[in-house]
C-alpha positions as CSV (number, residue, x, y, z in Angstrom):
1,X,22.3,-6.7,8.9
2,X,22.8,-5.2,11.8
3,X,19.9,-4.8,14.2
4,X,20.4,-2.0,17.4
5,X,17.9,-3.0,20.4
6,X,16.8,-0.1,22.8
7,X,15.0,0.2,25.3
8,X,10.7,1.4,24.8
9,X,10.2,3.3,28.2
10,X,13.7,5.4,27.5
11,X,12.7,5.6,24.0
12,X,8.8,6.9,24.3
13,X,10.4,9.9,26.9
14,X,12.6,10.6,24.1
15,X,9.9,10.3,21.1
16,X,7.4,12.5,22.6
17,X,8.1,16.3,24.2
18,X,5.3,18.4,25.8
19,X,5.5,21.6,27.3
20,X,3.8,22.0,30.8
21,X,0.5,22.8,29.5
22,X,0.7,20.1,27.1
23,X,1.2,17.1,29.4
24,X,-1.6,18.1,31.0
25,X,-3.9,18.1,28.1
26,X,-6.6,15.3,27.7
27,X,-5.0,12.4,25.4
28,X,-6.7,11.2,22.1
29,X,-8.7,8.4,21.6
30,X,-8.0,5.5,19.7
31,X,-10.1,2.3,19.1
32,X,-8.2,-0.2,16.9
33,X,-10.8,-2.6,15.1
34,X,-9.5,-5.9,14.5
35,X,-10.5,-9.6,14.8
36,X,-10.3,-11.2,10.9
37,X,-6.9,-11.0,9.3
38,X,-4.5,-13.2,7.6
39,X,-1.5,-11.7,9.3
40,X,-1.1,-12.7,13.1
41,X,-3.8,-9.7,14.3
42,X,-3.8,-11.2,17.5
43,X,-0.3,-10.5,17.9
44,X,0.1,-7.0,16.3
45,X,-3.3,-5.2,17.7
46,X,-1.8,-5.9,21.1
47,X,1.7,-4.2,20.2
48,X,0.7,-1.3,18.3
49,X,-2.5,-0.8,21.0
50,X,0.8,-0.9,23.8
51,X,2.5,1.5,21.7
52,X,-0.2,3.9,21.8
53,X,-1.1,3.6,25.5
54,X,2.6,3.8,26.5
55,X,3.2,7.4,24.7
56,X,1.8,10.3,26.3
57,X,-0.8,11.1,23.5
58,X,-2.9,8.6,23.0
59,X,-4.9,6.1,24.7
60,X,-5.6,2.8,22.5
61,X,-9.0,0.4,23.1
62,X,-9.2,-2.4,21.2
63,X,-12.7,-3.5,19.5
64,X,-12.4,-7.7,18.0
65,X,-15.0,-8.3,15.6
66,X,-16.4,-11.4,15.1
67,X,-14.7,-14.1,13.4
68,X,-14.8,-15.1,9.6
69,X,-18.0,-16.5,8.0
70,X,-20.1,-15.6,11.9
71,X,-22.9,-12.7,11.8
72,X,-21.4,-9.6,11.6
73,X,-24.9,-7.5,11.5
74,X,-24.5,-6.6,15.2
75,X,-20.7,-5.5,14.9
76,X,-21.2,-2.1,15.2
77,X,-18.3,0.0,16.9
78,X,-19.0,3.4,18.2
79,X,-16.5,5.3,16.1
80,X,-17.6,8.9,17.1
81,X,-16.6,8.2,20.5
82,X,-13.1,8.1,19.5
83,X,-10.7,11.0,17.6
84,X,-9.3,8.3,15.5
85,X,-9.6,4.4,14.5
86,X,-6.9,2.6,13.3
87,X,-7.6,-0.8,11.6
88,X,-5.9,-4.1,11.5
89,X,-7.9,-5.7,10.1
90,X,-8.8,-7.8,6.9
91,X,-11.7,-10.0,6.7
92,X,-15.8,-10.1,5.8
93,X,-17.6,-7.2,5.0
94,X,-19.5,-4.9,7.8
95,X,-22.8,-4.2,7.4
96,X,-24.3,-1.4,5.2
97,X,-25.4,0.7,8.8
98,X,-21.2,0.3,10.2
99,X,-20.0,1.0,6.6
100,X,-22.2,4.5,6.5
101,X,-21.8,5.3,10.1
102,X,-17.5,4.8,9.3
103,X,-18.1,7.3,6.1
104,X,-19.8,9.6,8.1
105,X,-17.2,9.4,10.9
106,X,-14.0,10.4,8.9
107,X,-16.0,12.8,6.3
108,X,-16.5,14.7,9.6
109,X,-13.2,15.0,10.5
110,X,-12.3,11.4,12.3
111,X,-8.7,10.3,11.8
112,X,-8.3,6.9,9.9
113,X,-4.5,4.8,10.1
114,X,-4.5,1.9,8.2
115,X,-1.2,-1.0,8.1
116,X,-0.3,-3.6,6.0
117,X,-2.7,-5.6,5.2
118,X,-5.8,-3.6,6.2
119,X,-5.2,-2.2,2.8
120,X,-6.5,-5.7,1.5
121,X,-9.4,-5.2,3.0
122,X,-13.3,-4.1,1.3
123,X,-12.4,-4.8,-2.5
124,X,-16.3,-3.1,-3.8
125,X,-16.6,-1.0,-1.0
126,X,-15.9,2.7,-3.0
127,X,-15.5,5.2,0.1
128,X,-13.2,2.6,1.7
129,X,-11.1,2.4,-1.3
130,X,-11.2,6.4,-1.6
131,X,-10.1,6.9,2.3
132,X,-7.0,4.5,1.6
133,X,-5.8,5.4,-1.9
134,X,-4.1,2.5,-2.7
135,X,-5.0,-1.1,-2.0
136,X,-3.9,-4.9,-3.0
137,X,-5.7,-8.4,-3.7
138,X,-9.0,-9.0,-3.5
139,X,-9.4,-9.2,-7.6
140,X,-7.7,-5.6,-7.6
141,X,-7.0,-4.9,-11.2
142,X,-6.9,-1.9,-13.2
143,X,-11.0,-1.3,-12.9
144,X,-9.8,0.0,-9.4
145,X,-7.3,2.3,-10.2
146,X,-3.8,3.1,-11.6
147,X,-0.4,1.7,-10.2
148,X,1.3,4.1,-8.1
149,X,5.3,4.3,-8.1
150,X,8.3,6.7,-8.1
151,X,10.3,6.8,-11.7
152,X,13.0,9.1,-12.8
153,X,12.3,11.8,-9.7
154,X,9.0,12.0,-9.9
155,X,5.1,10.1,-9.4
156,X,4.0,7.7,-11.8
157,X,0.1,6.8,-12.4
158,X,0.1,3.9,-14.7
159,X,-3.3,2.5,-15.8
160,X,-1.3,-0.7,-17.6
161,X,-3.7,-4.0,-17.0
162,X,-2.9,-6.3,-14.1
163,X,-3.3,-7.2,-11.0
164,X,-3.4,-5.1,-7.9
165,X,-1.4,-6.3,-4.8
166,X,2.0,-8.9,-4.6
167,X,5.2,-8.9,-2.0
168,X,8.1,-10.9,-2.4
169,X,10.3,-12.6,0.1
170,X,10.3,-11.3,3.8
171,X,13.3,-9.2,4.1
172,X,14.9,-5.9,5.8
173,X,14.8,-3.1,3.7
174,X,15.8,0.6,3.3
175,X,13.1,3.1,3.3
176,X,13.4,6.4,1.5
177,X,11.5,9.6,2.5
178,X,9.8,11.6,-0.4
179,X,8.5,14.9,1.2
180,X,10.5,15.9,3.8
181,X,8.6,18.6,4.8
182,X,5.2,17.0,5.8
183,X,4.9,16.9,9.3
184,X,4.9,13.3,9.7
185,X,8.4,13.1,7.9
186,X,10.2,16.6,8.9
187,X,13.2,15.6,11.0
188,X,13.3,11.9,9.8
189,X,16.9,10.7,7.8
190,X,16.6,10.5,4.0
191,X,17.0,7.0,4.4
192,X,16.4,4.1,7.1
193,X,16.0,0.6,7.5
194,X,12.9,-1.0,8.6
195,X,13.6,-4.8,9.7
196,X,11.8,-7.7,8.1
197,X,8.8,-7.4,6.6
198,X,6.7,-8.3,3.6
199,X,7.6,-5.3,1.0
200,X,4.0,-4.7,-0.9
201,X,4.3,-3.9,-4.4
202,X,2.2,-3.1,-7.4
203,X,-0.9,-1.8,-5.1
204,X,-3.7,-0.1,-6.9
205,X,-6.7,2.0,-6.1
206,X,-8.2,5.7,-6.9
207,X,-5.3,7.4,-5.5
208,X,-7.5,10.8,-5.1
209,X,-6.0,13.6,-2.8
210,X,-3.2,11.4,-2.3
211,X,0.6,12.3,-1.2
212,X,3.5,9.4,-0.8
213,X,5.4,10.4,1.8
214,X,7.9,7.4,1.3
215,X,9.0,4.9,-0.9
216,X,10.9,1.2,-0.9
217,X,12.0,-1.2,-3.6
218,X,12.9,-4.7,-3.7
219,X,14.8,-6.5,-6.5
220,X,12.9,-8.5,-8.8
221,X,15.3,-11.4,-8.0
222,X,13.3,-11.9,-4.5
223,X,9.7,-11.3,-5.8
224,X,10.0,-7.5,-6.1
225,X,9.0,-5.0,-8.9
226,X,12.2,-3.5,-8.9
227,X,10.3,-0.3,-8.7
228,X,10.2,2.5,-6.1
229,X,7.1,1.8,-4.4
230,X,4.8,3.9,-1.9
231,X,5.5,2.8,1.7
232,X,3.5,5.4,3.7
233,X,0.9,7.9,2.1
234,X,-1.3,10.6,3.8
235,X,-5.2,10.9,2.2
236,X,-7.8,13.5,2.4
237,X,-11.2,12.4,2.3
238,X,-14.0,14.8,2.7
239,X,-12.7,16.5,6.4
240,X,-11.3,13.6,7.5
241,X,-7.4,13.1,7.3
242,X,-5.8,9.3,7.0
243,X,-2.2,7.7,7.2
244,X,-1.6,4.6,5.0
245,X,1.4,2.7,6.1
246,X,1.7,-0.4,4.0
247,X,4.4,-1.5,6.9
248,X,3.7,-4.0,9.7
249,X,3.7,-7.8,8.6
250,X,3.2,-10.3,11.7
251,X,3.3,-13.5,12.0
252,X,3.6,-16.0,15.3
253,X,7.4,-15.9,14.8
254,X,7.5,-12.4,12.9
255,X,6.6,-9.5,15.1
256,X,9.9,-7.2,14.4
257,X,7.9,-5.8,11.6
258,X,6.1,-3.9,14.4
259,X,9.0,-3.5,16.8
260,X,10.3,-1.5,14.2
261,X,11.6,1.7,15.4
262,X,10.6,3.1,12.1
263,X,7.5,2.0,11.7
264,X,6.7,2.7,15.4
265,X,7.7,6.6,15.3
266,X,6.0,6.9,11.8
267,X,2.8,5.3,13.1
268,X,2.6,7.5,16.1
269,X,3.7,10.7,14.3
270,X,1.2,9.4,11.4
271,X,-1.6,9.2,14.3
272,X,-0.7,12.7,15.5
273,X,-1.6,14.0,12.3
274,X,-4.7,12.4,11.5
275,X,-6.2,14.1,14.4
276,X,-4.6,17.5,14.8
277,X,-3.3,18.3,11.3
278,X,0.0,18.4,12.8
279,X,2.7,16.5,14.3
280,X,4.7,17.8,18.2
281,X,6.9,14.6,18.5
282,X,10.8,14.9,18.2
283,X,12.6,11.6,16.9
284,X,14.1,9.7,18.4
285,X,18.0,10.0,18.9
286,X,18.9,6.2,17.7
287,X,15.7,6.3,15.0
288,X,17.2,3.7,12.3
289,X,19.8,4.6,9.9
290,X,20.8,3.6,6.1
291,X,22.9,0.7,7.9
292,X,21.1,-0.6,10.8
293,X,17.8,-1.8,11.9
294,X,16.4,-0.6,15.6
295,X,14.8,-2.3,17.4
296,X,12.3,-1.5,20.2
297,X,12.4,-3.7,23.5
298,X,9.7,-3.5,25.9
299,X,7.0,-4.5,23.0
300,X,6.9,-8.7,24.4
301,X,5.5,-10.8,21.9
302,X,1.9,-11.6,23.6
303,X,0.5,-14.9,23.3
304,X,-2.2,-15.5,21.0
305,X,-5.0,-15.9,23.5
């Protein structure tokens, strides 16, 4: 496979235009909550918060929580402060006063991303599952919802028993856009290649006031369902708007996930849209094609410290 490496600064000047009353505007907040994850969080919060800070709309603080099986009753992050939060994160529960105050924050109108495997995250917690439409493990079955997948040009919602949540062999794969007109997607190819990542599969959840903006497959032969399955979604949840990307697997060794040209201009244009309902950012003149993954430099692999 071929993989195209460019350089971020040129890149970012390229990904986001402004007029002159525009780049003068105040950016958007964005506090990424992580800390507990069975991916390589210490890794990824630190690239996508870089991403963020690095474009000219947003400005990225990052919130760790405390780690697995410690007291988590005084981990209370300040969400209205912020225009959006975006997790990475996947680990014990927060306390009933976070979990309320995090309803009432997007209900209001706070934006919500979620990638990878923050979609594993808060198995019984109801709004949670709602705000994401989709999510995997955690004894996911069919209690929590239908599986979700593209079939013969359209969306399938099928309540067959099993269990919600599997990925097959880490692999590049191609990426297909379903609704080429939502702002997060207008002006992206048909198709594109996002590099190596875990391809989720088979996720379940209420899938309420849900559109899939993209799809991916992968064969059966390498752990896949063979089917067409949702790769990025947008979710309306009371006034609050949210971007699922399922995207984004790190590991110590595995950070291209997140290098991704793709999934680097479909979480910022993602972002963008959680907050304003819209989405100003051009792509990117060597955004990924059918044939070849890009790659963004500039995004160092931090240490785990």
């Amino acid at each position: 496979m071929k993989i195209v490496k460019s350089k971020f600064k040129m890149l970012l000047i390229l990904l986001v235009v402004f007029n002159s009353i525009n780049s003068l505007a105040q950016k958007y907040e964005v506090l990424i909550v992580t800390g507990q994850n069975n991916h390589y969080w210490q890794g990824s919060s630190k690239i996508v918060a870089k991403t963020f800070n690095n474009s000219d709309l947003f400005n990225a603080t990052v919130i760790v929580s405390p780690s697995k099986g410690e007291d988590m009753s005084e981990f209370s992050p300040k969400f209205k402060k912020y225009d959006l939060v975006c997790l990475d994160y996947n680990g014990d529960y927060w306390s009933d006063k976070t979990q309320n105050k995090f309803v009432k924050f997007v209900k209001k109108g706070g934006g919500l991303v979620v990638f990878h495997a923050s979609d594993n995250s808060f198995p019984k917690w109801k709004e949670f599952n709602e705000m994401i439409g989709l999510g995997g493990w955690g004894n996911r079955t069919e209690k929590d919802g239908p599986y979700v997948y593209w079939k013969n040009g359209e969306f399938v919602r099928d309540n067959s028993p099993g269990r919600g949540g599997s990925h097959g062999e880490q692999e590049d794969f191609v990426v297909r856009t379903r609704n080429s007109e939502h702002p997060i997607m207008k002006g992206l190819p048909s198709v594109w290649m996002h590099s190596k990542d875990e391809l989720y599969h088979s996720l379940r959840g209420p899938a309420n006031n849900m559109t899939v903006l993209a799809t991916a497959s992968q064969k059966k032969e390498s752990g896949g369902s063979g089917r067409q399955e949702p790769m990025l979604m947008t979710i309306n949840y009371g006034k609050g708007r949210v971007f699922h990307s399922v995207l984004g697997h790190t590991g110590k060794n595995s950070l291209n996930s997140v290098k991704c040209a793709g999934f680097i201009t479909t979480l910022l244009r993602g972002a963008e849209w959680v907050v304003t309902g819209d989405v100003t950012q051009t792509i990117s003149s060597d955004f990924p094609n059918a044939k070849a993954v890009t790659l963004w430099e500039g995004l160092e692999a931090p240490d785990a410290n």
